[in-house]
C-alpha positions as CSV (number, residue, x, y, z in Angstrom):
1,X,-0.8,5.0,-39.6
2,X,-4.4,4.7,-38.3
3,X,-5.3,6.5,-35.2
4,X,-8.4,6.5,-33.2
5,X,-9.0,9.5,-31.2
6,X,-11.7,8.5,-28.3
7,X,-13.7,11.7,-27.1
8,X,-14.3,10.9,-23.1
9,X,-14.9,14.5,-22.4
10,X,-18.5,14.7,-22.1
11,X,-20.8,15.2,-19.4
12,X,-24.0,12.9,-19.7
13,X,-26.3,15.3,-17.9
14,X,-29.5,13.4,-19.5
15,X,-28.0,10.2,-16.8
16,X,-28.4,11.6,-14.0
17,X,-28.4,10.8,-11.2
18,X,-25.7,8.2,-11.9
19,X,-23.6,10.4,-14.4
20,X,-22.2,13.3,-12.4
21,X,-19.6,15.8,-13.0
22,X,-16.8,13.9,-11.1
23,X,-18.1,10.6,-12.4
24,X,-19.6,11.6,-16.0
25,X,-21.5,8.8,-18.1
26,X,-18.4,7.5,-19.6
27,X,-16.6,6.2,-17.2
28,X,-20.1,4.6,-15.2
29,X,-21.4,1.0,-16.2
30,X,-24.9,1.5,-17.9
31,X,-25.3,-1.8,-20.3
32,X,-23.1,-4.5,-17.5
33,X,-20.3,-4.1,-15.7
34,X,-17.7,-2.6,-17.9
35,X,-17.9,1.2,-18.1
36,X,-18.8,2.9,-22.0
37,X,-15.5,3.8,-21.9
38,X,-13.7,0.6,-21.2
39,X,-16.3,-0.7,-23.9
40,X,-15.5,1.6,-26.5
41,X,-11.7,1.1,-26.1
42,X,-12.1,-3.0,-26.2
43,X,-13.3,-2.4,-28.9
44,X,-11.2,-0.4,-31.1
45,X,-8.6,-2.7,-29.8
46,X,-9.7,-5.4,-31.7
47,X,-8.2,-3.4,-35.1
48,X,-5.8,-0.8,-33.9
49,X,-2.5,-0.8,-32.2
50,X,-2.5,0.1,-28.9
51,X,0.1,2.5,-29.3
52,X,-2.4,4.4,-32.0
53,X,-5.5,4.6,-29.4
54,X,-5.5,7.9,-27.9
55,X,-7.8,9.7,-25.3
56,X,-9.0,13.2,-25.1
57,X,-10.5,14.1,-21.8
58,X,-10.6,16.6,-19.2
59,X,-7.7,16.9,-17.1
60,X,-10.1,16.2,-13.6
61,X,-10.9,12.6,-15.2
62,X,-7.5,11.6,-15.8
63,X,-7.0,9.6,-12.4
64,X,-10.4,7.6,-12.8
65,X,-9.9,7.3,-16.5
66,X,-6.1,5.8,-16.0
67,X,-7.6,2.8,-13.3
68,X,-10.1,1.8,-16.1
69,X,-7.7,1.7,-18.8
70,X,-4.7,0.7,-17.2
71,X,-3.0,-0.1,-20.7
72,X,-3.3,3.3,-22.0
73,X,0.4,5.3,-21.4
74,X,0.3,9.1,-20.1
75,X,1.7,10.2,-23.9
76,X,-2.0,8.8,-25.4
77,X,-3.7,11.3,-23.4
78,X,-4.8,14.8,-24.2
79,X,-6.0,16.2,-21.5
80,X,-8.2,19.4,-21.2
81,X,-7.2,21.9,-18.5
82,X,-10.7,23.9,-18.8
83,X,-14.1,22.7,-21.1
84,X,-13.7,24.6,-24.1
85,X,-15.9,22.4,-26.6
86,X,-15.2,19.8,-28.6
87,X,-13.7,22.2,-31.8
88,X,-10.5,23.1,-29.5
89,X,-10.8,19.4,-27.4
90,X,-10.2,17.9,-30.8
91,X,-7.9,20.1,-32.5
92,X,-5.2,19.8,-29.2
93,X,-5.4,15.9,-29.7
94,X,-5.3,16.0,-33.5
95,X,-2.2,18.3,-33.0
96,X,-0.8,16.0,-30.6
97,X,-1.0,12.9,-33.3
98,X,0.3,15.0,-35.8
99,X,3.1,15.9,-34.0
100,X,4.3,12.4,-33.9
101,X,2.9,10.7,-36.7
102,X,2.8,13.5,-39.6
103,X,1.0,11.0,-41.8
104,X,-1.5,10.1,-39.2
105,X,-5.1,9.5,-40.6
106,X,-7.4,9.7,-37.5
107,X,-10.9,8.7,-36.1
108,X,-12.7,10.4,-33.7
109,X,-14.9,8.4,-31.7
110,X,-17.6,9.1,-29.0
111,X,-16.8,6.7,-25.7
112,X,-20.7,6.6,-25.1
113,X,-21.8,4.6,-28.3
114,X,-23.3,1.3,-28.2
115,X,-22.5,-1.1,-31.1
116,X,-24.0,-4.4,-31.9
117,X,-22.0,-5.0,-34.9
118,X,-18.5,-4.7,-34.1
119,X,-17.2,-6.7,-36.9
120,X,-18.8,-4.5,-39.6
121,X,-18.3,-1.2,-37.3
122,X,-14.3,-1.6,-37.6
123,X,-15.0,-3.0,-41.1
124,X,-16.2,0.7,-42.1
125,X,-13.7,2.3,-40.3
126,X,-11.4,0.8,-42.1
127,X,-13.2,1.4,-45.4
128,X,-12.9,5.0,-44.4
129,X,-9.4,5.0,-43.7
130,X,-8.6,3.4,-47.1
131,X,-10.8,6.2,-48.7
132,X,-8.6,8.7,-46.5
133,X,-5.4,7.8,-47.5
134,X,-6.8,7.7,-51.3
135,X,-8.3,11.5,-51.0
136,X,-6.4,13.1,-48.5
137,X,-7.9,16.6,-49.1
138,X,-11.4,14.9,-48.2
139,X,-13.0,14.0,-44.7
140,X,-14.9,10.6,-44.9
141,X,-17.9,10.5,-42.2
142,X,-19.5,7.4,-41.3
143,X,-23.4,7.8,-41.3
144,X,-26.3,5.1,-39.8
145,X,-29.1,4.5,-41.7
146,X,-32.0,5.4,-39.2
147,X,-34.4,2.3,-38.0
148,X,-36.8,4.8,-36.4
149,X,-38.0,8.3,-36.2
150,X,-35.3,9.8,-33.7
151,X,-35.5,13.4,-32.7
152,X,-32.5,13.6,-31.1
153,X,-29.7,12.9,-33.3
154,X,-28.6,15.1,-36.0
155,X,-29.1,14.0,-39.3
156,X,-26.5,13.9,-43.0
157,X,-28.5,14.5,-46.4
158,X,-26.3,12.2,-49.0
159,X,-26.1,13.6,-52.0
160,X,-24.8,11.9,-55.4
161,X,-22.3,9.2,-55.4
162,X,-18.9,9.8,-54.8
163,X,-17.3,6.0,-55.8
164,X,-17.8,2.5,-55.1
165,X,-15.2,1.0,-53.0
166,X,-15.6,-2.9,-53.4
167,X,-19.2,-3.4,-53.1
168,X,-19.6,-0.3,-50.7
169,X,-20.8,3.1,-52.4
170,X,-19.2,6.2,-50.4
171,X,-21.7,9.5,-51.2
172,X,-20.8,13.4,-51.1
173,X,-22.8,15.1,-47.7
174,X,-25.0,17.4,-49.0
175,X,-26.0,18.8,-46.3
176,X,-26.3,18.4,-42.0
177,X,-29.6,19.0,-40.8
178,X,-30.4,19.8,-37.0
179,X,-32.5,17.3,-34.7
180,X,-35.7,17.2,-36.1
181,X,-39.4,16.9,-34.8
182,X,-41.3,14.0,-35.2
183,X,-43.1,14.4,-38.0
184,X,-39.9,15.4,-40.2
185,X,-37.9,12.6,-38.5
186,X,-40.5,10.2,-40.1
187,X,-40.3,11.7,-43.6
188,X,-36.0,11.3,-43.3
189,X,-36.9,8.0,-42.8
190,X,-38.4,7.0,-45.6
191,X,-36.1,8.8,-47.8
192,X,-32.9,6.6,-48.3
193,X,-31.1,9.8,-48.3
194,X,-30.8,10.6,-44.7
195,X,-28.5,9.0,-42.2
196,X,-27.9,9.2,-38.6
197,X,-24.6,11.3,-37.8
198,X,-22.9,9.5,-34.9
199,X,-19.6,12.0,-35.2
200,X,-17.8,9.2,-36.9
201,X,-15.2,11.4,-38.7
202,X,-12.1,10.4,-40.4
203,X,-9.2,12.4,-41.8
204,X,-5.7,13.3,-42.7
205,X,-4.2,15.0,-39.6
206,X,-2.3,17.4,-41.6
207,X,-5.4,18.1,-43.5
208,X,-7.6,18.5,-41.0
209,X,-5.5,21.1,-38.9
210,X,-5.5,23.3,-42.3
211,X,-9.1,23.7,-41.8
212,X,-8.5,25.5,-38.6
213,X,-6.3,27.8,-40.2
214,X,-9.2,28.2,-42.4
215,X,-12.5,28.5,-40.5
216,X,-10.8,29.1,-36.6
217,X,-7.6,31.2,-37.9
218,X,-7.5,32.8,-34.2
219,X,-7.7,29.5,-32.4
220,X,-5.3,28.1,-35.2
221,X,-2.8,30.4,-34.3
222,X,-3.2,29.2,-30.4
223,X,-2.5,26.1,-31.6
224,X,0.8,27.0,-33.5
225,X,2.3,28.2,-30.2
226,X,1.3,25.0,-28.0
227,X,3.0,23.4,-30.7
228,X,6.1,25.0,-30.2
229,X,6.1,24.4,-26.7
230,X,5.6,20.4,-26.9
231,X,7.8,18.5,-25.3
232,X,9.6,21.8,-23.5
233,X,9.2,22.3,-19.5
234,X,6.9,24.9,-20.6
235,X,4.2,22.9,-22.3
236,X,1.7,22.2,-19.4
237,X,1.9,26.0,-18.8
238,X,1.4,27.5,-22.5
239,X,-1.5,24.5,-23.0
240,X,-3.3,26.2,-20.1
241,X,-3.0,29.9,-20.9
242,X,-3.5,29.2,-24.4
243,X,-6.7,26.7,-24.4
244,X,-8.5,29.1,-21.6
245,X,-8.3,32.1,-24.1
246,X,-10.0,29.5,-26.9
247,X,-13.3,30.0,-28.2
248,X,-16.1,27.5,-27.1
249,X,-17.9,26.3,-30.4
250,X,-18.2,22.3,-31.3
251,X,-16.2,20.8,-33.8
252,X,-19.7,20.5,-36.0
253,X,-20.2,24.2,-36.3
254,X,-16.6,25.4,-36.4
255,X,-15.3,23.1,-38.8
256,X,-17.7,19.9,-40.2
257,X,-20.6,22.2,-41.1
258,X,-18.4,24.5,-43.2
259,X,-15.7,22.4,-44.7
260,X,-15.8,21.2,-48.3
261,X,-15.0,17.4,-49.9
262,X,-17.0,15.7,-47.6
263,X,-17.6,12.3,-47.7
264,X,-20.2,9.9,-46.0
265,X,-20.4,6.3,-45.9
266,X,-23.8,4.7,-44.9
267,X,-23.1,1.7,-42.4
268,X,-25.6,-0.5,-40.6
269,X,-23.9,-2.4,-37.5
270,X,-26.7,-1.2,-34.7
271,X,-25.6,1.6,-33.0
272,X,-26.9,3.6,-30.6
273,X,-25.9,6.8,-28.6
274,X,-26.1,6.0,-24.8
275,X,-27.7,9.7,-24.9
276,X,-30.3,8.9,-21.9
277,X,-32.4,6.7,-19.9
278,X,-34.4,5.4,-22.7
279,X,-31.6,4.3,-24.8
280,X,-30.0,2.1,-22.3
281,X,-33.7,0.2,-22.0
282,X,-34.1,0.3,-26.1
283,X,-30.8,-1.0,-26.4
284,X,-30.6,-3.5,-23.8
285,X,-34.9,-5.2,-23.2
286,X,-35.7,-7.5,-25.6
287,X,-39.4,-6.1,-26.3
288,X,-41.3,-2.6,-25.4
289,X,-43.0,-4.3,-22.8
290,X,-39.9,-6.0,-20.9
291,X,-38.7,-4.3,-17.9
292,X,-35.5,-3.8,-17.6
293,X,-34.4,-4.2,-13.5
294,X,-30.7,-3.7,-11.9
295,X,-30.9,-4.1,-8.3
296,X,-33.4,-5.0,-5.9
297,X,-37.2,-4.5,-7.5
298,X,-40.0,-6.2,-6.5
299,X,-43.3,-5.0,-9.4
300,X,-46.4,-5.8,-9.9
301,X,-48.4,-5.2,-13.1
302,X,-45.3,-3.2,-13.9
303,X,-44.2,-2.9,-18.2
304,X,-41.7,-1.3,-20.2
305,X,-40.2,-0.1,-17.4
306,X,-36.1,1.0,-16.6
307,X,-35.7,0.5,-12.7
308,X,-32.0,0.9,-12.1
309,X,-31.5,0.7,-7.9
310,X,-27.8,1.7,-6.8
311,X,-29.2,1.3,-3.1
312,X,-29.6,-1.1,-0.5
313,X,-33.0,-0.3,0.0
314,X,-36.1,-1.8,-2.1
315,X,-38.1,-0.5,-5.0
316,X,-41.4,-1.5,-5.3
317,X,-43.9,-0.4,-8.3
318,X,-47.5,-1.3,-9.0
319,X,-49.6,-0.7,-12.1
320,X,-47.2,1.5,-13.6
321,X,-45.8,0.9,-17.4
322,X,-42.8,2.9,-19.0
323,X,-41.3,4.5,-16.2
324,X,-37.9,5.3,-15.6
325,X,-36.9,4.9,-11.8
326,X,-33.1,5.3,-10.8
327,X,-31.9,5.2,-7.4
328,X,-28.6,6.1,-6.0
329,X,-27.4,7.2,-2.2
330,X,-28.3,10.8,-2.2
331,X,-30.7,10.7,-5.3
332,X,-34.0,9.4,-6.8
333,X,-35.3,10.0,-10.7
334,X,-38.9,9.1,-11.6
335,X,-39.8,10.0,-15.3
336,X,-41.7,8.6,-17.9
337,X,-39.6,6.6,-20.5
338,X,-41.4,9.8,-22.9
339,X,-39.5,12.5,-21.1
340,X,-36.0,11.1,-20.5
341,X,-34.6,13.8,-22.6
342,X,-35.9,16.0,-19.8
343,X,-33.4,14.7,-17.1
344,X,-31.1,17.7,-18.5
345,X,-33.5,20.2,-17.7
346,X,-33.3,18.7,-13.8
347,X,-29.6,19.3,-13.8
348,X,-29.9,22.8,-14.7
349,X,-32.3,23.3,-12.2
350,X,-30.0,21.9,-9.7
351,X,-27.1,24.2,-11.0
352,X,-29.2,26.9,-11.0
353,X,-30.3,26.5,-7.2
354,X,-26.8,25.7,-6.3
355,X,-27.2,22.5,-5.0
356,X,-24.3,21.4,-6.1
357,X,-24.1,18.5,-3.9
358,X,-26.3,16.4,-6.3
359,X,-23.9,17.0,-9.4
């Protein structure tokens, strides 16, 4: 069977003041009133069972998590007793799946990601899934080819073709490259090589749990004896003494980066990663110059502009173009649409300083 693994562990610093650690991006409305989360679950549910949707999360969001998606039984969840990464996040949920569908090809996908194309998105997936099943020794990634210059997504190199699937050619990854400046983003873009990587991965279960045993033997072996414990009174227990000993590393360096037989499938179907600020006003304004207004605002002379007002109190701007102005009870952001990747740097700050009121 086809699973989809949803990854609603993350922590969305670069949305602050609205993403905080009890109430991270994910489960916070940013495009209308559903949450990303809720979004990203509608969605798969238009192709999957419900019964093969499945949630990875941190044990503190479990509560809020369960109001939003109501439909979602405690057996779909993997929960996180402590952040380890997404390497060990991943592997306790693949291990999960496994355990009760041994012939489970899986999915991961982020809950923050915005799709325009939701028809050709689950289109691909599938494609992927049929390529899976085919070459169960391979993983199949789903890449986007770029529209712009980003710098802050991570890039796949294709290399030479791999097959054509009816109509739809499936390449081998040559390589992963790192976010990249400006000036290299531009030359990815005009190579039709290079592809957005939006951690759309696809893979045997069974397969992909070998590749622990080969590149994270130690936190393999961890695994083995949370296995054994499934289902026993002892499992919450073992799960937590187990997965704090784990070592934090992301599933891209422990295991993607090294593995072999990888596949990528380039996809267009307009996606975005609801990464910050400036995404949310790409994604959602028409044109550059729109503003882009929740909340009461009152501007003048004001362009290409996010003002997002939790509050009950009014924002006013005048003469000011691509600013970024979110208000919430305890908390206001001003930055320029430029430096919304910066937000992050803010949270630190405040963790550093200990004001942990404001997280």
């Amino acid at each position: 069977m086809f699973h989809a693994l949803i990854l609603a562990g993350g922590g969305g610093t670069r949305l602050w003041p609205v993403s905080r650690k009890k109430t991270p991006k994910q489960v916070q409305p940013f495009t209308d009133n559903e949450t990303l989360l809720q979004k990203t679950y509608h969605r798969i549910e238009k192709s999957f069972s419900s019964d093969n949707i499945h949630i990875a999360a941190g044990k503190q969001h479990y509560d809020l998590i369960k109001q939003q998606l109501p439909n979602i039984s405690a057996e779909q969840f993997s929960l996180e007793p402590s952040r380890r990464d997404t390497a060990a996040a991943i592997g306790l949920a693949v291990l999960r799946i496994y355990k009760k569908d041994p012939e489970a090809v899986i999915v991961t996908v982020n809950s923050d990601a915005y799709v325009k194309n939701e028809a050709e998105y689950l289109r691909i997936l599938e494609l992927a899934n049929q390529t899976v099943k085919k070459h169960q020794d391979h993983i199949v990634l789903v890449g986007i080819n770029p529209t712009y210059p980003e710098t802050g997504y991570g890039y796949i190199k294709m290399g030479k073709m791999f097959k054509e699937l009816n109509g739809d050619k499936i390449f081998y990854v040559e390589k992963f490259v790192e976010k990249p400046d400006l000036e290299t983003a531009k030359k990815y873009l005009s190579a039709w090589e290079y592809l957005w990587n939006p951690a759309l991965f696809v893979f045997s279960a069974e397969y992909f749990l070998s590749l622990y045993k080969k590149y994270l033997p130690e936190m393999y072996e961890q695994f083995m004896l949370i296995e054994k414990s499934l289902g026993t009174p002892d499992e919450e227990k073992i799960i937590k003494e187990e997965f704090e000993k784990m070592k934090q590393i992301s599933i891209d360096y422990g295991i993607i980066e090294k593995a072999e037989n990888m596949l990528v499938i380039p996809a267009d179907f307009g996606w975005a990663d609801i990464g910050h600020w400036r995404t949310v006003k790409d994604v959602l304004s028409e044109s550059e110059i729109d503003n882009l207004v929740k909340g009461s605002h009152i501007g003048v002379e004001t362009k290409g502009s996010l003002i997002y007002n939790f509050t009950d109190k009014l924002i006013a701007t005048a003469g000011v173009e691509n600013l970024i102005v979110v208000a919430t009870e305890d908390s206001i952001l001003i930055c320029s649409k430029d430096h919304a990747q910066g937000v992050k740097k803010i949270v630190e700050q405040l963790e550093a300083k200990g004001m942990e009121e404001y997280l």
